[in-house]
N, C-alpha and C positions, 0 to 999 in steps of 0.2 A: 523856833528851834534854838536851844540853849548853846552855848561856843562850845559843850562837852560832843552831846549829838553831833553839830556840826564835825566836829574832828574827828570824831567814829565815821562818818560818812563819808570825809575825805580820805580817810585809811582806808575806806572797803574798795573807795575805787581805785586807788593805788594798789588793794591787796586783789589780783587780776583771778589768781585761783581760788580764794576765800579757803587760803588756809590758814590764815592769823600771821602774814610774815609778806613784809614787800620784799623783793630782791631786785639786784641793782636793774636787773631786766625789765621787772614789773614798771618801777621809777621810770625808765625810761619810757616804755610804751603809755604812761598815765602823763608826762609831760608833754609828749607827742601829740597823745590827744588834745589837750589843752594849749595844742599851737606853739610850745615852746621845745628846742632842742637840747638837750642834754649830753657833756662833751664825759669822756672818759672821764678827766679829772674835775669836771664838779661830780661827777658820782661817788670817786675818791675823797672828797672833800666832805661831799655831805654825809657817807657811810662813816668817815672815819672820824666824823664827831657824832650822829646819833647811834651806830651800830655799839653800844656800849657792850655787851657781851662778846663783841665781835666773832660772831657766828656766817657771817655775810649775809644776813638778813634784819629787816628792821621791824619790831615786834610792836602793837599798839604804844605802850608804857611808850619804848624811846621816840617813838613816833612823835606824843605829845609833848614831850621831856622837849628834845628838838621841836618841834612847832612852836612851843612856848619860852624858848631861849631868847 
């Protein structure tokens, strides 16, 4: 698996409805699953550096934009 697939793969399971977009809700329940807790403000933090359009949702592009930061 190439680190592009990889990263479409980790955005589908973060994108909980597979409508092309995580929100801060999805993040949270895909972190949860992976055993780790997610406070208010690292959601804060991590939307408000990859949410570039700031729409309150995170679209593949900034997804990897941010992953590869």
């Amino acid at each position: 698996m190439t680190a592009n697939e990889e990263l479409s793969q980790t955005f589908a399971e973060f994108d909980g409805d597979s409508d092309g977009h995580i929100t801060a809700d999805e993040f949270r329940q895909a972190m949860a699953t992976r055993g780790e807790e997610t406070t208010d403000l690292d959601l804060e933090q991590i939307f408000g550096k990859a949410d570039h359009d700031e729409d309150g949702k995170i679209n593949l592009s900034e997804f990897t934009e941010a992953w590869n930061a």
